[in-house]
C-alpha positions as CSV (number, residue, x, y, z in Angstrom):
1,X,-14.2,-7.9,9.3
2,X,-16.2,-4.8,9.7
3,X,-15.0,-1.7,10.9
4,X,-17.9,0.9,10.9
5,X,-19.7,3.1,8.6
6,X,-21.1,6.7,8.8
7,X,-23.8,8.9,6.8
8,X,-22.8,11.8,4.8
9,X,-25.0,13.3,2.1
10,X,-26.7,10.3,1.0
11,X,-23.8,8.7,0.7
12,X,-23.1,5.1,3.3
13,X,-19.4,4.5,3.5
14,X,-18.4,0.7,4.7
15,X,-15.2,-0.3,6.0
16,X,-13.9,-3.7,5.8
17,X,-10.8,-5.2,5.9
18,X,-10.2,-8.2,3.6
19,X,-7.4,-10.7,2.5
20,X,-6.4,-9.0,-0.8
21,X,-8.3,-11.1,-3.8
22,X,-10.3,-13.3,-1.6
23,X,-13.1,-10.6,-0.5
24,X,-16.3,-12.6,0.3
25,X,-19.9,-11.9,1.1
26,X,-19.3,-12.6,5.0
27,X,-16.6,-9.3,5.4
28,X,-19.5,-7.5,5.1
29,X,-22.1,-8.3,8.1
30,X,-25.1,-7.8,8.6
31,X,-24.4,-4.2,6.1
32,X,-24.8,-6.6,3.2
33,X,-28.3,-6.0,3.9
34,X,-27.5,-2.2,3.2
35,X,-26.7,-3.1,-0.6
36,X,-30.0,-5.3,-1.2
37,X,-32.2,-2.3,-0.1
38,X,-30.6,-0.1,-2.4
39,X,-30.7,-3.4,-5.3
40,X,-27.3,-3.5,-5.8
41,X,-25.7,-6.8,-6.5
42,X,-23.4,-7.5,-3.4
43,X,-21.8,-10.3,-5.4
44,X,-20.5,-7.8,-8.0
45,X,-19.4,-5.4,-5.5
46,X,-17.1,-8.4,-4.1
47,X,-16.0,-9.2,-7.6
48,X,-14.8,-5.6,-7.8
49,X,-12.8,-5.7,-4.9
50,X,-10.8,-8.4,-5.9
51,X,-10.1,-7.3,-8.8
52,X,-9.0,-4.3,-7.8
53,X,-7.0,-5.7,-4.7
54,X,-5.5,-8.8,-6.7
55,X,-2.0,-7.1,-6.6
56,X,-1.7,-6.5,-3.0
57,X,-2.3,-10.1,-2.6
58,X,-0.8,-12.0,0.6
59,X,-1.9,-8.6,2.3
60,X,-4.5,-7.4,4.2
61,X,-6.2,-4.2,3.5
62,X,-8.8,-1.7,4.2
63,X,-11.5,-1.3,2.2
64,X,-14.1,1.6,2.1
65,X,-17.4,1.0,-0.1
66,X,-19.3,4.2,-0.6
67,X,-22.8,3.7,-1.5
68,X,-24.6,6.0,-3.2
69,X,-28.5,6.3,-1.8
70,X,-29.8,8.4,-4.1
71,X,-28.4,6.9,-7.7
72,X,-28.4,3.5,-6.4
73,X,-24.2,2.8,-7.3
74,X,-21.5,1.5,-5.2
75,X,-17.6,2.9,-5.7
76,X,-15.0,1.6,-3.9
77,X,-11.2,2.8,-2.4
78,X,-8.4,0.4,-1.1
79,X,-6.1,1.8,1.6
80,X,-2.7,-0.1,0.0
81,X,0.1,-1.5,1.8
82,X,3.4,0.6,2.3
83,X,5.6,0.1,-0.7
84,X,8.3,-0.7,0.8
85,X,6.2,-4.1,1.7
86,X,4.7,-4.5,-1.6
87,X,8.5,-4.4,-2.9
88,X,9.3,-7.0,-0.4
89,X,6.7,-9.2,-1.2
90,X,7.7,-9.5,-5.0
91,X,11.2,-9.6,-4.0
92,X,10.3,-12.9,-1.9
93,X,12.2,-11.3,0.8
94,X,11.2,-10.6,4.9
95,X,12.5,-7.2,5.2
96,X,15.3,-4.7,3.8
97,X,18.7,-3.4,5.5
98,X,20.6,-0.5,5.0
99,X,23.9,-1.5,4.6
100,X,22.8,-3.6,1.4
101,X,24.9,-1.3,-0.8
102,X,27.8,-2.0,1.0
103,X,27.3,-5.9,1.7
104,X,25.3,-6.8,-1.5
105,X,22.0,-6.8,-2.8
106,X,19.4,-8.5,-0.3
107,X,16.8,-9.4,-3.3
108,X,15.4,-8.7,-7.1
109,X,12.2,-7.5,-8.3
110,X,11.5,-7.0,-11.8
111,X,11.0,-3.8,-13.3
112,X,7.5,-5.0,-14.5
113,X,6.6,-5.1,-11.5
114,X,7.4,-1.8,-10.3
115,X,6.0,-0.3,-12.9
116,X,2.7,-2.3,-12.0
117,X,2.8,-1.1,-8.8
118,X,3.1,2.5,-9.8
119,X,0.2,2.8,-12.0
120,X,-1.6,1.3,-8.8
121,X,0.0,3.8,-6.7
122,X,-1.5,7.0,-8.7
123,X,-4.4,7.6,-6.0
124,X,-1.3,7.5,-3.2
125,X,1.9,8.4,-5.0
126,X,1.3,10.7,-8.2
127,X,-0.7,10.4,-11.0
128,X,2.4,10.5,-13.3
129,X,3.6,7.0,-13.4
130,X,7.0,7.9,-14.3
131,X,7.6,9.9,-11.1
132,X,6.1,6.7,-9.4
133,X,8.5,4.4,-10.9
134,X,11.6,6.5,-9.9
135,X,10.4,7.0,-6.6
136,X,9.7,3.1,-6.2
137,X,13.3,2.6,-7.3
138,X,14.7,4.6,-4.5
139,X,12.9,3.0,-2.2
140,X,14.0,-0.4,-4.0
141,X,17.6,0.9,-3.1
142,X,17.1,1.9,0.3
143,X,15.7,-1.4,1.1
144,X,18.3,-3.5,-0.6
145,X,17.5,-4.5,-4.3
146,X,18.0,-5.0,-7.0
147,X,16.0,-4.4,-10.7
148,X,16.3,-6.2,-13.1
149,X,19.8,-7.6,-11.4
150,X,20.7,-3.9,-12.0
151,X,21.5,-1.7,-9.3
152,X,18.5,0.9,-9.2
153,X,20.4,4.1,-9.6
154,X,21.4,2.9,-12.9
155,X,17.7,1.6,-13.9
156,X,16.6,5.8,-12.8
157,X,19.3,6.9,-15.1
158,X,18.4,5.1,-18.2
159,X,14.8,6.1,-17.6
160,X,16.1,9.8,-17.6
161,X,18.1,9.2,-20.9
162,X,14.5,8.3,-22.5
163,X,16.5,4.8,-22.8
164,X,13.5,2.9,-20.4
165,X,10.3,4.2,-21.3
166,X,7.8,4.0,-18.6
């Protein structure tokens, strides 16, 4: 679906928002037009997308395509989903409590996967993964899971003893 697009500097920025993965020609409009004129390959613009979305997937997001008028190139940036969701999501669970500390664990995610969602995070988070990762766990705690069928305190102390490398 589109959602605008401005001028600035000979620069076009297009917003659309797209099933994470399954970007396709028709998001675009009638902008697509926009990319022919300047002969860039929509196709490979959509190919880049999902690549670049394919972990959000299940998930809509925001994308913005800048093109560049004067050297003819395309970059794009992907507004992601709040973590705590993209936690959820590999969990396989609906939504965290609060109390899961004192009642159980609610879910597991693997710590693969949070540290996959932490070197996506860099353009959000921090670009030092590590910080990422421990901040991922706390938020992994406060919603309810587990890592690794660890508690996550215990996962952010072994990664401070140099035990975990991330």
């Amino acid at each position: 679906m589109f959602l605008g697009g401005s001028v600035k500097e000979n620069v076009e920025e297009i917003k659309i928002n797209v099933e994470a993965g399954k970007a396709s020609i028709a998001a675009f409009g009638n902008k697509a037009n926009e990319f022919k004129a300047l002969n860039i390959d929509v196709n490979e613009v959509v190919k880049k997308i999902n690549e670049e979305t394919k972990l959000y997937e299940g998930f809509n997001v925001d994308v913005t395509v800048f093109l560049d008028k004067e050297k003819k190139d395309f970059s794009i940036k992907i507004d992601q989903p709040p973590i705590s969701e993209l936690l959820k999501k590999r969990a396989k669970i609906e939504k965290g409590h609060g109390k899961a500390w004192s009642e159980g664990a609610i879910g597991d995610i693997k710590l693969e996967e949070i540290i996959k969602i932490a070197k996506y995070s860099q353009e959000t988070l921090s670009t030092d993964v590590k910080k990422n990762v421990k901040q991922l766990l706390g938020t992994a705690l406060s919603i309810g899971l587990t890592v690794n069928g660890e508690n996550p305190k215990k996962i952010i102390k072994l990664i401070d003893e140099g035990k975990i490398t991330v």
